[in-house]
C-alpha angles and dihedrals in degrees: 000000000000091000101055088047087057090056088053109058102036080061086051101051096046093044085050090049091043080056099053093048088056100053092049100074090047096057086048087050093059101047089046078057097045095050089041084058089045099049084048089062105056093044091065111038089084083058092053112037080052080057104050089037090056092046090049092049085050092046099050092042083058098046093042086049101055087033088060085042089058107045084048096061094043085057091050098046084046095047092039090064097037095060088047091052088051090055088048103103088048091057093237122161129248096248094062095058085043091057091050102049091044096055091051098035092055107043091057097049098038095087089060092052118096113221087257091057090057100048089050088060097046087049090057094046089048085053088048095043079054088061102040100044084041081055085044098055087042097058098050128081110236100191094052081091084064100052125066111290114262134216100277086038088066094046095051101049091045086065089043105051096043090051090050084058099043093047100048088051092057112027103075094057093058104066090243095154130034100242117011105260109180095210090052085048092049083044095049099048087043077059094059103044099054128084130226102237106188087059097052093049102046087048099048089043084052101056101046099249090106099101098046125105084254094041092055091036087054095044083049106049078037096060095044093050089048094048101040093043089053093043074052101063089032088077101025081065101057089053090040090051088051082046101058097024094055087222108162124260089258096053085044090056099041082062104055087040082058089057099040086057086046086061105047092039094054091044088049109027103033097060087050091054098027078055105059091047096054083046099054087045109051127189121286096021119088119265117252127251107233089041091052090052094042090057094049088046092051086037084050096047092053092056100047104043100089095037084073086074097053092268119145114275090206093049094039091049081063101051087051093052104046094052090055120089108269079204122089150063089267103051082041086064103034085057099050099041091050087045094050090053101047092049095043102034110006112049093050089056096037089056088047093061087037079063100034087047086046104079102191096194085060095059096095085221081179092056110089098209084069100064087036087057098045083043096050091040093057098037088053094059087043108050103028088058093045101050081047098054099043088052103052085037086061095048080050100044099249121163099249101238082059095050097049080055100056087051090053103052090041090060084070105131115197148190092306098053090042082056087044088057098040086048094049090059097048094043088062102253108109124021127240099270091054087046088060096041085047086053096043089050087053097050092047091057084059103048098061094058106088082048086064107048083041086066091042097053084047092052086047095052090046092045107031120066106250119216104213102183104209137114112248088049084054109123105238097230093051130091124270105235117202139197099205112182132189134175090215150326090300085078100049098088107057080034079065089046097051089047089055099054095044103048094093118178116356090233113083085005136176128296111211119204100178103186126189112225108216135179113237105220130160097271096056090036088060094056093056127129127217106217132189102279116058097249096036115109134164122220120227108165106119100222090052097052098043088056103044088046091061087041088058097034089056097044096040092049083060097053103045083053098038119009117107111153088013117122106200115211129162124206133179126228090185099163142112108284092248086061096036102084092051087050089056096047089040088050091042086047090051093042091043089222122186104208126021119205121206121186116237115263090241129044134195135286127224085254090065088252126113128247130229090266124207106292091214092066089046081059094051092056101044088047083049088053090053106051106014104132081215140050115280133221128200114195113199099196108215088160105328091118102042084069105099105202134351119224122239080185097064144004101282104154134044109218120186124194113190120209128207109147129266136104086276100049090053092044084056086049095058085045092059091043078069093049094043094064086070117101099212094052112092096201119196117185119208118194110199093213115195127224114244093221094051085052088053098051097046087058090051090044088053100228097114130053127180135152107250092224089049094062103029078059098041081044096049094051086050098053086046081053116046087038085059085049099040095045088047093048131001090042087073102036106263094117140049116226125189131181136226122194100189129160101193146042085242093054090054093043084064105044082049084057092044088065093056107135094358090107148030102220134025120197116198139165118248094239092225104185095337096113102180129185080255096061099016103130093020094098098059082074109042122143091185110029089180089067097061121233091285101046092040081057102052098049103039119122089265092060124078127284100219094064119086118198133219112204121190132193123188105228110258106248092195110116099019128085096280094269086322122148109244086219096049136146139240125134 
């Protein structure tokens, strides 16, 4: 047995030690894999940290490139319209600041642009031409080349066929184009010849001559040149590409067949489905989504069938665009959107690459063909729209200034012929210096432009009967017509009394308009009627027709009693208080009234004192001020109204008009000569008259500042003024006149406190921008500005409470056409 344990564990032993030999060379294994991995490691991390660092470097080149794009483009847009603001006050379109900051702008940043930068830009400016030239075709009428030819037709093809006369004679003896291709030189003078219609219309429209005879005549003759000179080119560049490609006749004519499919196609096919999307998405719901994607993919398609065949994108964009119906809530909306991208994003960019393409130091500004070519350029667009256009103006019957301005503002080149001339260049037909000549004579057929209208409107205003609807131009033996407005029948009775005063003689008499001014809210939007005309509705709200029944049972029981020489007519401003104030001056400019009179915002308590008032209808009044075509009145009522009638037997009433001097003080004066032919009104006149020497020491002190030809001339129409009024009036007896002689604006504060309760009624000008030694400070402390210093005083909360005031302000002429109808005549 010992033995045999001996064995065994001798067995044991050597199998254990078998066991521990064997384990030995894994555990090495593992280390020699574990160093191998190691040693791996390490071999490659300079091969990946090379990696991730060049991936960084390409990453941040990226990032700092589109952030530089970016701010670029934010300076552009910013210099681009603060240079336009800068041209405002000379009329001049955007386009022209645009020109002018892209030329500088990119000339001085080209040498830091890489070649791919560059095409980048010129590929942009290829996707926004697409668009513009896709509006453009939108916005014309293809099928106006197959009916007669109208009045601006004929206008329009007179300056383009004379220019692409002009322009074929002279061309080819100024070295324009580096070898004489007749087909460039046919391009070029359609160029020329054409018209960039957006421009034009977006000038004339600007400058308020849109809707005159001229300024329709112009955006039409506009339009056809625009539209016949592209079509033009349209079909010159499909014989042009067979020309410098060398395709054969049959692949040539399978292109123009092509187009020629596109067109039919797009005039047939395109109303049937633009249709039944406007039809699915009627007007006033949102349009769907599918629908909306279905009619950019079929607008899309259009454009890009005949560029598989190697025709224009840009040209073919505007063949698209012209066969499809101008008419509809899809091309509406295809036509602002792309509008409102190419003058937010696209124009700023596409003046950048005009300026980075227009290498000034290029121009050979030495070489005296240059300035022969920019001269005869020039003098070819001009003249050859202008010969055009007097001639056809003679066959028409046009007086002939009007038609050399018609010439003048026809020769106006664009964005498109700014791209031609660009493309040209880069094409290899002309060389830099041509391509820049081409641009300045472009924008000088531009600049001209405000000058012109601005004669126009001159000859218009010489030639056409102006209707200034203000009080002192009022013809004597016409009727006074008056906008007489009220909030409620609160009003009515100091409206009666106004009425009354005013009325004058009863031949030629007063024409009343009273007119209840109503907010128009959803409850009494919901009660309205459509009648039979466009603009005819019938209120229904309760509350609406009760009031305005006692307003015109009251007013029309006056008149029957009282109202020789007075024509009663309601109206109705029933709106939202932001479109109020437009209602009242559109229905002032359709009445031709004469003066318009607002009530106060607030009116006044039991206690004699006045109440906060509603602030929309304080809005109302001071919008009113701004845009009425007439003068404006704003009666404050501190006992006007409790009077119940006023005698034409006897004196029953004191009336008082104060005169300072100003537009708006001799306005109130015309106003009192009406008030002054009642023989109940006692009327009394006070002229505020200023010390010279107190004039002469607020100018040392420094405190008052005025131009001395301003006021000799503000003085001079006074004196005319007040001499017409005194020798009318006052001369035989009628009128009281009193003078002041002040020297302050303290001094006049308190003879404004010494009439306190001496009259009923006080009639004053607003003051407007006249700032006299009298008022100068007042306004510093103003609670109602649209009262002017004077009326704010006299009904403040210190002055009596028994004496109303009538404030008057002269409509303000400056920014409109001078007393010109927007819509006048003159060819």
């Amino acid at each position: 047995m010992l033995h045999s344990f001996i064995i065994s564990k001798g067995e044991n032993s050597a199998s254990n030690k078998t066991f521990i030999t064997e384990k030995v060379p894994r555990r090495r294994r593992r280390r020699r894999r574990r160093r191998n991995a190691m040693a791996k490691t390490r071999n490659h991390e300079p091969s990946r940290s090379l990696a991730n660092d060049t991936c960084t470097i390409r990453l941040t080149e990226i990032f700092g490139k589109a952030t530089r794009s970016i701010l670029g483009f934010f300076i552009m847009m910013g210099l681009c319209n603060g240079v336009h603001y800068l041209l405002r006050p000379f009329s001049q379109p955007r386009i022209t600041s645009d020109t002018i900051v892209g030329l500088v702008v990119g000339n001085f940043i080209r040498k830091q642009l890489d070649i791919s930068t560059i095409k980048t830009l010129r590929y942009i400016v290829d996707f926004g031409m697409v668009c513009y030239m896709f509006v453009l075709g939108l916005e014309v009428d293809p099928y106006v080349i197959f009916k007669a030819p109208t009045r601006d037709a004929k206008v329009a093809y007179a300056g383009m066929i004379s220019t692409l006369i002009l322009a074929c004679s002279i061309i080819p003896f100024i070295g324009m184009i580096k070898s004489k291709e007749i087909s460039f030189i046919l391009s070029l003078s359609t160029v020329l010849s054409s018209t960039a219609s957006p421009v034009l219309t977006r000038l004339i429209t600007s400058l308020k001559i849109g809707k005159s005879d001229i300024g329709r005549l112009v955006i039409a003759a506009g339009m056809h040149s625009d539209f016949i000179s592209t079509l033009m080119i349209c079909v010159g560049y499909l014989f042009c590409k067979c020309q410098e490609t060398r395709i054969s006749f049959i692949k040539g004519f399978q292109l123009g067949i092509l187009l020629l499919i596109q067109a039919v196609l797009t005039a047939k096919v395109s109303p049937v489905f633009m249709n039944w999307v406007n039809n699915e998405n009627p007007e006033g719901k949102p349009m769907k989504g599918p629908h909306l994607v279905l009619a950019v993919a079929f607008m899309a398609f259009l454009c890009c069938c005949p560029t598989v065949f190697g025709y224009n994108p840009i040209l073919s964009a505007f063949l698209a665009g012209t066969f499809l119906p101008r008419e509809g809530r899809v091309s509406r909306w295809a036509i602002g959107k792309i509008n409102y991208l190419l003058t937010t994003v696209f124009y700023p960019i596409f003046f950048f690459w005009m300026g980075v393409e227009s290498k000034l130091t290029d121009f050979e500004p030495g070489q005296i063909m240059t300035w022969v070519r920019l001269i005869l350029l020039f003098a070819i667009a001009t003249l050859g729209k202008v010969v055009g256009t007097v001639i056809a103006g003679a066959i028409l019957g046009f007086h002939w200034p009007e038609s050399v301005a018609l010439g003048l503002l026809l020769t106006m080149k664009g964005h498109f012929h700014i791209y031609l001339a660009i493309a040209a260049k880069t094409a290899g037909k002309i060389t830099t210096s041509t391509s820049i000549v081409m641009v300045i004579v472009i924008f000088f057929t531009i600049v001209h432009a405000p000058k012109v209208v601005a004669h126009i409107i001159q000859r218009a205003r010489k030639r056409t009967p102006t209707h200034r609807m203000a009080l002192q131009l009022l013809d004597p033996s016409s009727e006074l017509k008056i906008l007489l407005c009220i909030h409620g029948p609160q009003n009515t009775p100091a409206a009666i009394n106004i009425m009354e005063i005013s009325r004058g003689t009863a031949n030629p008499g007063v024409v009343v308009y009273v007119t209840d001014m109503i907010e128009l809210t959803d409850e009494i939007a919901s009660t309205l009627v459509q009648g039979e005309g466009v603009d005819s509705v019938t209120v229904t709200h309760t509350g609406v027709t009760q009031m305005r029944e006692q307003v015109t049972s009251a007013v029309q029981s006056y008149v029957d009693e009282n109202g020789e020489g007075i024509t009663l007519r309601r109206m109705l401003a029933l709106s939202t208080f932001n479109s109020m104030a437009q209602d009242i001056c559109i229905l002032a400019e359709e009445l031709m009234g004469a003066l318009i009179i607002l009530p106060f915002h607030k009116s006044q308590r039991g206690d004699g004192s006045l109440s906060e008032g509603q602030t929309a209808f304080r809005y109302v009044n001071r919008k009113v001020l701004r845009h009425a075509p007439c003068s404006v009145g704003i009666l404050v009522d501190r006992g006007l109204g409790s009077v119940e009638k006023i005698s034409r037997s006897y004196v029953s009433q004191n009336v008082a008009v104060i005169f300072i001097g100003g537009k708006d003080d001799r306005e109130a004066l015309a106003y009192a000569g009406r008030v002054a032919r009642h023989p109940g009104v006692k009327l009394s006149v006070i002229r505020f008259l200023v010390d010279a020497d107190a004039v002469n020491a607020a100018r040392r002190a420094g405190t008052y500042r005025i131009s001395v030809a301003e006021q000799e001339e503000e003085m001079r129409q006074d004196d005319e003024c007040f001499a017409y009024f005194y020798e009318r009036h006052v001369a035989g007896g009628h009128v009281a006149y009193v003078e002041k002689h002040l020297a302050s604006s303290s001094e006049t504060y308190s003879t404004l406190k010494s009439l306190e309760g001496q009259y009923a009624l006080i009639i004053v000008g607003r003051g407007g921008k006249v700032n006299t030694v009298l008022t100068f400070g007042m306004n510093d402390w103003q609670q109602c500005p649209e009262l002017g210093p004077i009326g704010d005083i006299l009904s403040g909360s210190e002055f009596s409470v028994r004496t109303s005031v009538l404030i008057i302000h002269q409509h303000n002429l400056k920014g409109e056409l001078d007393g010109l109808d927007d819509d006048f005549s003159i060819m």
